[in-house]
C-alpha positions as CSV (number, residue, x, y, z in Angstrom):
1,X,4.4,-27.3,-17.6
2,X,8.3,-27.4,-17.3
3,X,10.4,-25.2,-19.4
4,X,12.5,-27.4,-21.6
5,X,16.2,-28.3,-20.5
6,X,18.3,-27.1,-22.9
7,X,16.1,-23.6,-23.4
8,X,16.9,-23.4,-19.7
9,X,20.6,-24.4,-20.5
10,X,21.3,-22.4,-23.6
11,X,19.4,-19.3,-20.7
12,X,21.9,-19.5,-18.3
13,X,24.8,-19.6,-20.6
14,X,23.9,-16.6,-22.1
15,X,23.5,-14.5,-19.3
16,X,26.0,-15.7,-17.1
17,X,28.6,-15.7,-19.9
18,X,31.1,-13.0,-19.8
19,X,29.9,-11.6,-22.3
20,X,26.3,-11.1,-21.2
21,X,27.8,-9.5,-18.4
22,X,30.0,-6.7,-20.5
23,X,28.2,-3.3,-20.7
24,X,30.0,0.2,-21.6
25,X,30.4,0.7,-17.6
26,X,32.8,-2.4,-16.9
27,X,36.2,-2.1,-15.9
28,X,38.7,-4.0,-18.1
29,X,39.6,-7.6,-17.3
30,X,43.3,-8.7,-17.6
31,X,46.1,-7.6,-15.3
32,X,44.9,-3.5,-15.2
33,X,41.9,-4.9,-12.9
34,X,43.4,-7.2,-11.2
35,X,42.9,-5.1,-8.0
36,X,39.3,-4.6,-8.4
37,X,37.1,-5.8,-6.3
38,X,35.3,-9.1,-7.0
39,X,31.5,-8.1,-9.4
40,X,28.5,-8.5,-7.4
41,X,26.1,-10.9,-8.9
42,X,22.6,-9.7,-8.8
43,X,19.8,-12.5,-9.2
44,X,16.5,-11.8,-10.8
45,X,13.6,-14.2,-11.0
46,X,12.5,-15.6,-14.0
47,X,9.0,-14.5,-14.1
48,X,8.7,-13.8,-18.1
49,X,10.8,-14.5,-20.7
50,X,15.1,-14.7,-20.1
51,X,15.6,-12.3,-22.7
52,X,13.1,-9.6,-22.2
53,X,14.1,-9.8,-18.4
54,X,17.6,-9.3,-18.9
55,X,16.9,-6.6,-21.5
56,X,14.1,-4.6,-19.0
57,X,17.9,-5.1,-16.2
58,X,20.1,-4.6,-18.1
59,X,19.9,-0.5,-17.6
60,X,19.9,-0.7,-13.9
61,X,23.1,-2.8,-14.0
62,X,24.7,-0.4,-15.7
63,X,23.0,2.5,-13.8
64,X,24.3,1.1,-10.4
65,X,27.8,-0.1,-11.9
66,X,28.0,3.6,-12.1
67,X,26.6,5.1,-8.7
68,X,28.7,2.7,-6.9
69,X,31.8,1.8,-8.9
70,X,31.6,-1.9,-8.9
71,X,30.8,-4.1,-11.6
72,X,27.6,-6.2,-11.5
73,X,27.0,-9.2,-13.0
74,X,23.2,-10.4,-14.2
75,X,22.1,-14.0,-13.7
76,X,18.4,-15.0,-14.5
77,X,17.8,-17.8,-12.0
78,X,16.2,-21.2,-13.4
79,X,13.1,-20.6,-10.7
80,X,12.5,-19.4,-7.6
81,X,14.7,-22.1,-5.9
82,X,17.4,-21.4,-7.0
83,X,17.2,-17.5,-6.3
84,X,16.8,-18.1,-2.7
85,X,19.6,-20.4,-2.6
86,X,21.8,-17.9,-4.6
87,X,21.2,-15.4,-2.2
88,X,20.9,-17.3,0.9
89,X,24.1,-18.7,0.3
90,X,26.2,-15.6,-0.9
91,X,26.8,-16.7,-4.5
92,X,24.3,-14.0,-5.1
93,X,25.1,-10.6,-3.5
94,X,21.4,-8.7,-4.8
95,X,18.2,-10.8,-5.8
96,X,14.8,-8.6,-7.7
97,X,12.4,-11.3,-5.4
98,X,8.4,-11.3,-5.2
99,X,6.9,-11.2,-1.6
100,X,6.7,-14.7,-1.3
101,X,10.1,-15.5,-2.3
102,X,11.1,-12.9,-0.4
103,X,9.2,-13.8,2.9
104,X,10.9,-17.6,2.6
105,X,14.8,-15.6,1.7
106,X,14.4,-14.0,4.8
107,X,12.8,-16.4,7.2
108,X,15.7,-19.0,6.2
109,X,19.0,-16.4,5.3
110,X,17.9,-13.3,7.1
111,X,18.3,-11.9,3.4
112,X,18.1,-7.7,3.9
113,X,15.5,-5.6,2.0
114,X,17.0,-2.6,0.3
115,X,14.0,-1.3,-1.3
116,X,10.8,-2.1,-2.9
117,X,9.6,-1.6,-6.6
118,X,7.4,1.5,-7.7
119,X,5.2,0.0,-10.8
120,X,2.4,2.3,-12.2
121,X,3.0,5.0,-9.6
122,X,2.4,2.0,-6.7
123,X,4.6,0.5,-4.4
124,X,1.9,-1.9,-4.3
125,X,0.3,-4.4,-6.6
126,X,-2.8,-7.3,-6.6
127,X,-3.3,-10.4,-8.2
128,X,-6.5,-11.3,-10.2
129,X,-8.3,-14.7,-11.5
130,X,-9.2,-14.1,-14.7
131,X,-11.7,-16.0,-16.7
132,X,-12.9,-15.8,-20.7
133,X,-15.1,-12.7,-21.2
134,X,-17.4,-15.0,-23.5
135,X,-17.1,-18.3,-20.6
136,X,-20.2,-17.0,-18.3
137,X,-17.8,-17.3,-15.6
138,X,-18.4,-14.2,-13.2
139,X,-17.8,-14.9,-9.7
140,X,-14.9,-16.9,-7.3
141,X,-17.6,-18.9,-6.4
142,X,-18.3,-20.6,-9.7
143,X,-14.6,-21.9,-10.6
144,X,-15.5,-25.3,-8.9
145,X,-15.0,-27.9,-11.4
146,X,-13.3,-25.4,-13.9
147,X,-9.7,-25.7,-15.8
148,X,-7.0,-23.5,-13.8
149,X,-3.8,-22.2,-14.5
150,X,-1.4,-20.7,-12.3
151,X,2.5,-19.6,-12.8
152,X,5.3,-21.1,-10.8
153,X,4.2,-22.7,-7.4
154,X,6.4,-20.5,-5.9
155,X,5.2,-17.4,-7.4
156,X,3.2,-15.0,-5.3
157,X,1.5,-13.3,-8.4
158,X,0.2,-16.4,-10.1
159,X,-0.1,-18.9,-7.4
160,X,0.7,-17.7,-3.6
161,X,-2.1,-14.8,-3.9
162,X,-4.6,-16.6,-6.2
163,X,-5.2,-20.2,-4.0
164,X,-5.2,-18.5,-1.0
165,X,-8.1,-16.2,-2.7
166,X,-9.9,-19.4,-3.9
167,X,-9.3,-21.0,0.0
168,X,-10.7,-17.9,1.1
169,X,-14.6,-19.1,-0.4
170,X,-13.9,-22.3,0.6
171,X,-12.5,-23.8,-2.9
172,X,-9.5,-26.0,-2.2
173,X,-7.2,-27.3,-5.1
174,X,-8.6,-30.5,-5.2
175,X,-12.2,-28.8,-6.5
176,X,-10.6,-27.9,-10.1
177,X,-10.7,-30.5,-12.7
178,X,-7.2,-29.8,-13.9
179,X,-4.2,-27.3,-12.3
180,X,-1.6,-26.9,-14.3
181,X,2.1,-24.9,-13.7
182,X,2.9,-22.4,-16.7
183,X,5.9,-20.8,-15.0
184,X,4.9,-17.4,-17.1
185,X,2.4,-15.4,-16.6
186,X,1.8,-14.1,-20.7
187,X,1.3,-18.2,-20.8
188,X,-1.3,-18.1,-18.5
189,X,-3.6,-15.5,-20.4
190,X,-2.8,-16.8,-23.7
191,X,-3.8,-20.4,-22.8
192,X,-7.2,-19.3,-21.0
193,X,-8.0,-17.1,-24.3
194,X,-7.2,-20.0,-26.2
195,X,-9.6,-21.8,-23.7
196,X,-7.3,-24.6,-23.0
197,X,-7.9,-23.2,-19.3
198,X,-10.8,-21.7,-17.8
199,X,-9.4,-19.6,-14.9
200,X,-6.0,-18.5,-14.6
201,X,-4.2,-16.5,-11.7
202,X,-1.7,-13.9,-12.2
203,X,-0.9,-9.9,-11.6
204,X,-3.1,-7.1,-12.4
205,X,-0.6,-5.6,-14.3
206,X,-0.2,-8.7,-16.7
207,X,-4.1,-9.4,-17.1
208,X,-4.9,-5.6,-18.2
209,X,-2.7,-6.5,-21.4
210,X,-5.3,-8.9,-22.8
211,X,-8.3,-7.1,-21.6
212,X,-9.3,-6.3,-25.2
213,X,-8.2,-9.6,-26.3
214,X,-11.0,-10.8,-24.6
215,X,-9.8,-11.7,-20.7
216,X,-12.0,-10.4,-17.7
217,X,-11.3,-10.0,-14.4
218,X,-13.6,-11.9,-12.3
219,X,-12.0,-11.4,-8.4
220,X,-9.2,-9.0,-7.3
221,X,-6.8,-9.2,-4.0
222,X,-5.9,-7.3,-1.4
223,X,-2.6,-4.9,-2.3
224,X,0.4,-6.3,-1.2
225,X,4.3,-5.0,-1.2
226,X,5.8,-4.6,-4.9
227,X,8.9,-6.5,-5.4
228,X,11.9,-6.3,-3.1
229,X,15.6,-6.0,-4.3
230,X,17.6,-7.7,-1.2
231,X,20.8,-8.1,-0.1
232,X,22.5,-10.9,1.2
233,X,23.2,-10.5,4.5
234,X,26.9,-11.1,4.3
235,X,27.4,-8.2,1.7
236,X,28.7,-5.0,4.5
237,X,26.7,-2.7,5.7
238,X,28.6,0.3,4.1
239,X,27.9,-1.1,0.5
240,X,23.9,-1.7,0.8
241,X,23.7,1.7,1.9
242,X,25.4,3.2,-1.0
243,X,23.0,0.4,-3.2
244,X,19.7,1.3,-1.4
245,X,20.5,5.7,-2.0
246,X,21.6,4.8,-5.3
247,X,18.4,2.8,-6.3
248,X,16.1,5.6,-4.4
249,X,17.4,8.2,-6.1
250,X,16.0,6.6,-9.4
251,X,12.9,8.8,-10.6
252,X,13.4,11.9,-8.3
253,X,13.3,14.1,-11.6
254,X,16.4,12.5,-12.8
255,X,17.1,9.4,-15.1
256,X,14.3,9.8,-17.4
257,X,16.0,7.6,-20.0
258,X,16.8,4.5,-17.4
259,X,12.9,5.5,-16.3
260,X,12.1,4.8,-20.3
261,X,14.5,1.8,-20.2
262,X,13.2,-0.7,-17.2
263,X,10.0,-0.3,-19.3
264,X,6.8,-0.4,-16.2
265,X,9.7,0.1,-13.4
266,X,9.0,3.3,-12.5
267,X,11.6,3.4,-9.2
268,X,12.0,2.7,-5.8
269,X,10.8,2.8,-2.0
270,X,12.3,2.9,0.9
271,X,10.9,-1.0,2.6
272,X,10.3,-2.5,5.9
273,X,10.2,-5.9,6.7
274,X,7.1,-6.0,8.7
275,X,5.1,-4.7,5.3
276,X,5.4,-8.2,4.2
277,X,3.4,-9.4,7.5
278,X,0.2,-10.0,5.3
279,X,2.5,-12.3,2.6
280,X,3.5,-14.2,5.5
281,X,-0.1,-15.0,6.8
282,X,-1.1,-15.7,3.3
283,X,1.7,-18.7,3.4
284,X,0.9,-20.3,6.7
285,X,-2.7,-20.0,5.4
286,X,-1.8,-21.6,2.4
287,X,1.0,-23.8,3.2
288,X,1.4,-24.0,7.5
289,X,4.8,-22.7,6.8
290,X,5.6,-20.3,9.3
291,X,7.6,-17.1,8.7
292,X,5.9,-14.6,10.6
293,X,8.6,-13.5,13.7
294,X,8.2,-11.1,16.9
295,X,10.6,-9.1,18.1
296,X,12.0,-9.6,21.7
297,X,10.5,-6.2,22.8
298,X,7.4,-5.7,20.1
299,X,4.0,-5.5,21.6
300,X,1.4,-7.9,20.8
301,X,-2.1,-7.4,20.2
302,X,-3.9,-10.5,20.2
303,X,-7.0,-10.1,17.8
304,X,-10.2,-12.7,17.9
305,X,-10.5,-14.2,14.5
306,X,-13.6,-13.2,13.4
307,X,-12.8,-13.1,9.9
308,X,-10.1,-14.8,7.8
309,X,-6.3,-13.9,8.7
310,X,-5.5,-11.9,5.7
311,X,-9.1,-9.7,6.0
312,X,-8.1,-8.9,9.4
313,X,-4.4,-8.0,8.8
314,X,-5.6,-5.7,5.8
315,X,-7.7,-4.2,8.5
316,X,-6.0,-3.9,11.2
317,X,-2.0,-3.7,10.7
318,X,-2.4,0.3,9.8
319,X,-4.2,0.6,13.2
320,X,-0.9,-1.1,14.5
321,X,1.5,1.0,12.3
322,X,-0.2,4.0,14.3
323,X,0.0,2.6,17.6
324,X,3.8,2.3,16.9
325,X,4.1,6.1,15.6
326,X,2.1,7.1,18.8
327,X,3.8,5.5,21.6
328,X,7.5,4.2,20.1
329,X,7.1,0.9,20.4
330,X,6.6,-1.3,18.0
331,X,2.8,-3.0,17.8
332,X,2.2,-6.2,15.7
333,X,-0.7,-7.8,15.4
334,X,-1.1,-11.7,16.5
335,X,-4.0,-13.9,14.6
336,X,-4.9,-16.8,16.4
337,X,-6.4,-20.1,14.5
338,X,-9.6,-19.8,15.9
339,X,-11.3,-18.9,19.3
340,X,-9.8,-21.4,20.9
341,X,-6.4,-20.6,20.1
342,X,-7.6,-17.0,21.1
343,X,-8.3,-18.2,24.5
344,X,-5.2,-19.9,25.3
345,X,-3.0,-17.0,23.7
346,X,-4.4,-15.0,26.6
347,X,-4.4,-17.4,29.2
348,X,-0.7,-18.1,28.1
349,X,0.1,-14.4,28.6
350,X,1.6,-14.3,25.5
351,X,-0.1,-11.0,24.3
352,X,0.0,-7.3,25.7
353,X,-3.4,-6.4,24.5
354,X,-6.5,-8.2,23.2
355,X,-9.6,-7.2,20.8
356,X,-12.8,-8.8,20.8
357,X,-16.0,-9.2,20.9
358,X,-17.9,-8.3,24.1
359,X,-18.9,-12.2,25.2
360,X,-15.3,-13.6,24.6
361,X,-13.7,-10.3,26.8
362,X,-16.2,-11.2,29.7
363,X,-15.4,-14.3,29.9
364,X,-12.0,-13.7,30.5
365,X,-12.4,-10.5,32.5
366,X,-14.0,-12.5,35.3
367,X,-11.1,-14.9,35.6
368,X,-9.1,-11.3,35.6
369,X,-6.8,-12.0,32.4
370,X,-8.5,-8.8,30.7
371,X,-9.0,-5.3,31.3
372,X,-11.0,-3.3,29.0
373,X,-10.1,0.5,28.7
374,X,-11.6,1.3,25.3
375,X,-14.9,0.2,23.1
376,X,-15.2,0.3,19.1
377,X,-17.7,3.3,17.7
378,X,-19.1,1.7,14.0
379,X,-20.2,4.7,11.5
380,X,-24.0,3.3,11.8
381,X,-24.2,2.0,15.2
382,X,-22.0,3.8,17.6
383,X,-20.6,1.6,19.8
384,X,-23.4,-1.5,19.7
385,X,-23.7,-4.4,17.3
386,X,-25.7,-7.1,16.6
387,X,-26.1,-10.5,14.9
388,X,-28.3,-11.7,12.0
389,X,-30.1,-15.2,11.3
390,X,-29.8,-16.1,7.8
391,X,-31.0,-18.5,5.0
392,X,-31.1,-19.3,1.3
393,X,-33.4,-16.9,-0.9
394,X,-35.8,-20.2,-2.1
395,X,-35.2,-21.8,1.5
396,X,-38.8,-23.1,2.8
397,X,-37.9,-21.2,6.3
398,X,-40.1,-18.1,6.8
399,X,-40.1,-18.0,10.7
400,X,-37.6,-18.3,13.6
401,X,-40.3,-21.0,14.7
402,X,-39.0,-22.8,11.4
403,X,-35.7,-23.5,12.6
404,X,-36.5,-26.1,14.7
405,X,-34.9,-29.3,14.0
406,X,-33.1,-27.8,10.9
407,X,-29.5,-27.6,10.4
408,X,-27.6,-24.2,11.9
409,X,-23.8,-23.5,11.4
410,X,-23.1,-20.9,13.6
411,X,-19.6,-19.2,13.4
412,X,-18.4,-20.6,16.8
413,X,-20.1,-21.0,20.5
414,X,-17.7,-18.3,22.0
415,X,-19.2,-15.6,19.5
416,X,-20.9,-13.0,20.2
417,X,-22.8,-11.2,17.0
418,X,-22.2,-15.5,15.2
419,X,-24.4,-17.3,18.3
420,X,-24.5,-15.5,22.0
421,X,-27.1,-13.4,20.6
422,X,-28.6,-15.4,18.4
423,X,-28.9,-17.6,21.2
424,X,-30.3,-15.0,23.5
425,X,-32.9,-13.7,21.1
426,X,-34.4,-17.1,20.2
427,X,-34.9,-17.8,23.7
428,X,-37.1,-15.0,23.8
429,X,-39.5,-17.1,21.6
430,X,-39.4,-20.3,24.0
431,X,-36.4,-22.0,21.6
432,X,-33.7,-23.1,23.3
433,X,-30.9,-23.3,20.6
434,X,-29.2,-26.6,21.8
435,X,-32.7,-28.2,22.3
436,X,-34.5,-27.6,19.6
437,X,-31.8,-26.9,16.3
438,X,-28.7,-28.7,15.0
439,X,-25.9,-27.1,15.7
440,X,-22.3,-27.3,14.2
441,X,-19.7,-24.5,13.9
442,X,-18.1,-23.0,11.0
443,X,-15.0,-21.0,12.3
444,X,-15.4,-18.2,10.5
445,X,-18.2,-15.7,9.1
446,X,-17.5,-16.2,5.4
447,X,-17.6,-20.1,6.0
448,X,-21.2,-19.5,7.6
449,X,-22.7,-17.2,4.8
450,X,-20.8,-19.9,2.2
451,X,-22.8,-22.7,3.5
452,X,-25.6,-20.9,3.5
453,X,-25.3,-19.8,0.4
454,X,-24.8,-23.7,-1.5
455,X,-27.6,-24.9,0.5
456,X,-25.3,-27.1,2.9
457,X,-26.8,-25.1,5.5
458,X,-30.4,-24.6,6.6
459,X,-29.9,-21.5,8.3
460,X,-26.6,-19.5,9.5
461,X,-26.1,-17.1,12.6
462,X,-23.1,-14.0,11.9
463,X,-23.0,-11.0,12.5
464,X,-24.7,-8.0,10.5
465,X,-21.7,-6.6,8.9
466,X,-20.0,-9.7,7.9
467,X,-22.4,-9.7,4.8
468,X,-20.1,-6.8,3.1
469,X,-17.0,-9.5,3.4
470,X,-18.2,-11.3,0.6
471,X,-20.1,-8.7,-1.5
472,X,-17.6,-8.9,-4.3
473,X,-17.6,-13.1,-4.2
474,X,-20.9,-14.3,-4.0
475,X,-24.6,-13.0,-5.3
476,X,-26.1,-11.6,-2.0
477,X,-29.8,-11.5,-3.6
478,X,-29.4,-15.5,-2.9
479,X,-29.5,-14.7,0.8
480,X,-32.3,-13.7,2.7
481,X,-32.1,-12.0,6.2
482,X,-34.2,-14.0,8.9
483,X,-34.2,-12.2,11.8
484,X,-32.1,-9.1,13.1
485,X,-30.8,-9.7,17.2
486,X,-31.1,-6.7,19.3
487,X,-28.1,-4.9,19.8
488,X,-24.9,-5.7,22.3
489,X,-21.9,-4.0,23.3
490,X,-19.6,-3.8,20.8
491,X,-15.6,-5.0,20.6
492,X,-13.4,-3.7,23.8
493,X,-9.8,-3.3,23.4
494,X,-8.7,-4.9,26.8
495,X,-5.2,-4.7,28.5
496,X,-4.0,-8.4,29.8
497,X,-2.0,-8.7,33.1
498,X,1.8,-8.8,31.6
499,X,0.6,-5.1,29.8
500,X,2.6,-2.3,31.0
501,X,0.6,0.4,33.0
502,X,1.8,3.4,31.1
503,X,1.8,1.9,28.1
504,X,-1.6,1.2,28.4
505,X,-2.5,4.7,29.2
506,X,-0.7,6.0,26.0
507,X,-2.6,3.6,23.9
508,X,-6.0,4.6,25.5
509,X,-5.1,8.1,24.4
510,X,-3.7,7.0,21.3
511,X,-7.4,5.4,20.4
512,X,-9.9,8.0,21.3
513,X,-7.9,10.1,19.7
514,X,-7.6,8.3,16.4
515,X,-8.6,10.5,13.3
516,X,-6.6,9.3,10.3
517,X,-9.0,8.9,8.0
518,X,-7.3,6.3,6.0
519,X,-6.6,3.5,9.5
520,X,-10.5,4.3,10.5
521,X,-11.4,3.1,6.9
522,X,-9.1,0.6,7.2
523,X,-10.9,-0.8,10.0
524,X,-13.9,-0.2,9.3
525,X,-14.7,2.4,12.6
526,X,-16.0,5.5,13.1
527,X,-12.9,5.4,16.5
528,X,-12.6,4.5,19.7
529,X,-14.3,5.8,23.2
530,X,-12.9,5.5,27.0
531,X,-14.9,2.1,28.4
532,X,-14.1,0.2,31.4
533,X,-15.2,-3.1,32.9
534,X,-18.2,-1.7,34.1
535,X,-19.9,-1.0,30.8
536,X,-20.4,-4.7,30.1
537,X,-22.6,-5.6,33.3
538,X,-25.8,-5.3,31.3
539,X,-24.5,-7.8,28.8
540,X,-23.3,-10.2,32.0
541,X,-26.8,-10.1,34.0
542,X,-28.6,-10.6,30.3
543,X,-26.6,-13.6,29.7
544,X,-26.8,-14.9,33.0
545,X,-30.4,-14.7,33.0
546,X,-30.9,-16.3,29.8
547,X,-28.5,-18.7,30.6
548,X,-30.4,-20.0,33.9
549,X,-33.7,-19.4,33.1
């Protein structure tokens, strides 16, 4: 839905007007300021209405017209467009831009964040889908076929976050009956209470309004960065330094009144780039658009895809945070595609380090592209895992002798807990998997269970854990454990040959000596132990034997 033309008109004449831009804290105009320095036009996004934007800004203007002795001039941007152009181009000096917007500013301008926003006491926030509480809609899973509103298509609240958590269960945009653009997200709850829609996607902080109106929350994200105020990068140095103390200074027991004023701004926090690493992946998940960027000198760690790109970012990037506070360089993480991609990442030597799983690391151990030096220690197992054959509650399959000649999506041929030991346990009952099943892959753990879950699937190999991954999307009761693998090895961290000696020492230490709480939850760990090539010979000659017999 488009916002009229001459609402958007009669907008941006009033706040780009001279006189929208006046406040108590202006220098005169005429000839007494004629050697004042040119205002510095500060661009916010129009994410509600013009008016109550302008008003919830309009204090910080003045705040910062203050702190830094230049006058600043508001301009509500049309859309989102138009505020990356603004300050891409340098009409705009300072943009208020959601991570999306933000990620795409700086990808194509090489805009500079100042700071992020504090809302609610976080520097963080989530998106939601929200549904009717009266509509019987509970679950992700059941908006196939349903009404669907999102914001602006640019929009990381109300569209970015929400499709990519709808791709994530395998629901494309295709599977709604309608999708429609309301540009605000007030609109979107309104219209689904109104039941006009049946779904809509937008912030937390917007749905809790109309929880007793009647909304629900049926699915919440992952947290990801507040807002960023940015910079263009042509404004000096000097002055976004005096802008950035000036805005983090807000809310230190000062300012309660400008506190009171910018209404659920509570203040600001300091901001790195590379927090916005998990908007990025969302984007080239979403879109193929690719913003994410690697230093000349930053360390890679190539990580097998086991589980969709944003799960294993939210898992794994405090792990790489720490890594980069242990030995002063700085990690990131790299998600390949699939296991393929994995594969020729490594054989490329374009990563320092690699994780994964035990069957994947042996195979490229005995070519001598990988090195392992330490093994992953789960809270239940230690330092073993294994895999699970699944199928639908009311499926007719009872035994493993069942599966023959049935369907089986396994997550791919190079995994270990998602088919080597499936593979290897059925074979102790005489069934050879290629023989005697029907094989195709799915990718990915949660497109296995999914499958198995409609009923495209007979039966599903992944591996034990990967259940918990979609706890919160789907009704497990509808999925009955088959069969339980014995245990294997679990995932090695492995160095590859470009990977600095010393380096690879300090990050050995650095894992076995892990005890932050907060990354081991992260991941999902109990640590990390000292291992070495040797301790995956068992798992070779098991394979091998299985393999030949």
């Amino acid at each position: 839905m488009k916002r009229p033309f001459l609402l958007v008109l009669a907008a941006a004449s009033l706040f780009c007007s001279p006189a929208a831009a006046a406040s108590p804290g202006n220098p005169p105009s005429g000839p007494a300021a004629s050697n004042a320095p040119p205002p510095l036009v500060f661009v916010i996004l129009p994410v509600e209405n013009p008016s109550v934007v302008y008003e919830k800004f309009l204090p910080l203007k003045e705040y910062l017209e203050k702190a830094i002795s230049r006058t600043i001039v508001l301009r509500i941007a049309r859309d989102y467009q138009e505020a990356i152009h603004a300050i891409g181009t340098g009409s705009a000096h300072l943009a208020y831009l959601d991570p999306s917007a933000y990620c795409e500013a700086r990808f194509l301008h090489r805009v500079v964040p100042l700071v992020k926003t504090i809302r609610n006491g976080s520097p963080t926030y989530r998106s939601v889908l929200v549904a009717r509480s009266d509509s019987g809609i509970h679950k992700i899973i059941e908006a196939k076929n349903k009404r669907i509103a999102f914001g602006n298509n640019s929009s990381s609240s109300s569209y970015l976050i929400p499709a990519v958590m709808f791709k994530e269960v395998g629901i494309g945009l295709s599977s709604f009956a309608t999708v429609d653009f309301l540009e605000q997200e007030d609109r979107i709850a309104l219209s689904v209470l109104a039941k006009r829609h049946d779904i809509g996607g937008m912030s937390e902080r917007v749905a809790k309004k109309y929880l007793g109106d009647g909304l629900s929350i049926i699915n919440v994200s992952e947290p990801i960065p507040q807002y960023a105020l940015s910079a263009s990068a042509g404004l000096p140095a000097a002055l976004r330094k005096s802008i950035r103390r000036a805005l983090l200074s807000i809310g230190k027991g000062r300012d309660p009144a400008l506190i009171a004023a910018m209404k659920d701004i509570d203040g600001f926090a300091p901001v790195e780039d590379r927090e916005f690493d998990v908007v990025r992946v969302m984007i080239k998940n979403l879109t193929g658009k690719n913003y994410l960027s690697y230093p000349k000198n930053v360390i890679k760690v190539a990580i097998l895809p086991l589980y969709s790109a944003i799960t294993l970012f939210e898992r794994f990037d405090p792990l790489m945070r720490y890594l980069s506070e242990r030995t002063g360089r700085e990690f990131k993480l790299v998600i390949p595609k699939d296991f393929e991609d994995f594969f020729a990442i490594i054989e490329r030597g374009d990563a320092d380090f690699s994780y994964s799983n035990p069957y994947i690391y042996i195979q490229l151990a005995n070519r001598g592209l990988l090195t392992a030096f330490a093994n992953t220690v789960l809270e239940e197992t230690g330092d073993i895992f294994r895999g699970i054959i699944i199928t639908h509650r009311d499926s007719p399959i009872q035994t493993v002798e069942d599966l023959k000649g049935r369907d089986v999506m396994v997550v791919s041929y190079r995994s270990a807990g998602g088919f080597l030991a499936q593979r290897l346990f059925l074979s102790e009952s005489g069934i050879d998997v290629f023989r005697d099943l029907k094989l195709r892959e799915g990718k990915r753990q949660e497109t296995v269970i999914l499958n198995v879950y409609r009923g495209t699937a007979d039966a599903g190999f992944v591996r034990e854990s990967a259940l918990d991954v979609l706890r919160e999307e789907i009704d497990l009761s509808r999925v009955r454990v088959l069969a339980r693998t014995p245990y294997i090895p679990n995932w090695p961290f492995a160095a590859t040959k470009r990977a600095d000696g010393d380096l690879t020492a300090q990050v050995q230490q650095a894992l076995t000596e892990l005890a932050d709480r907060r990354v081991l939850t992260a991941a999902r760990v109990r640590g990390f132990k000292i291992a070495d090539n040797r301790d995956f010979d068992d798992l070779r000659e098991w394979i091998d034997r299985k393999t030949h017999e």
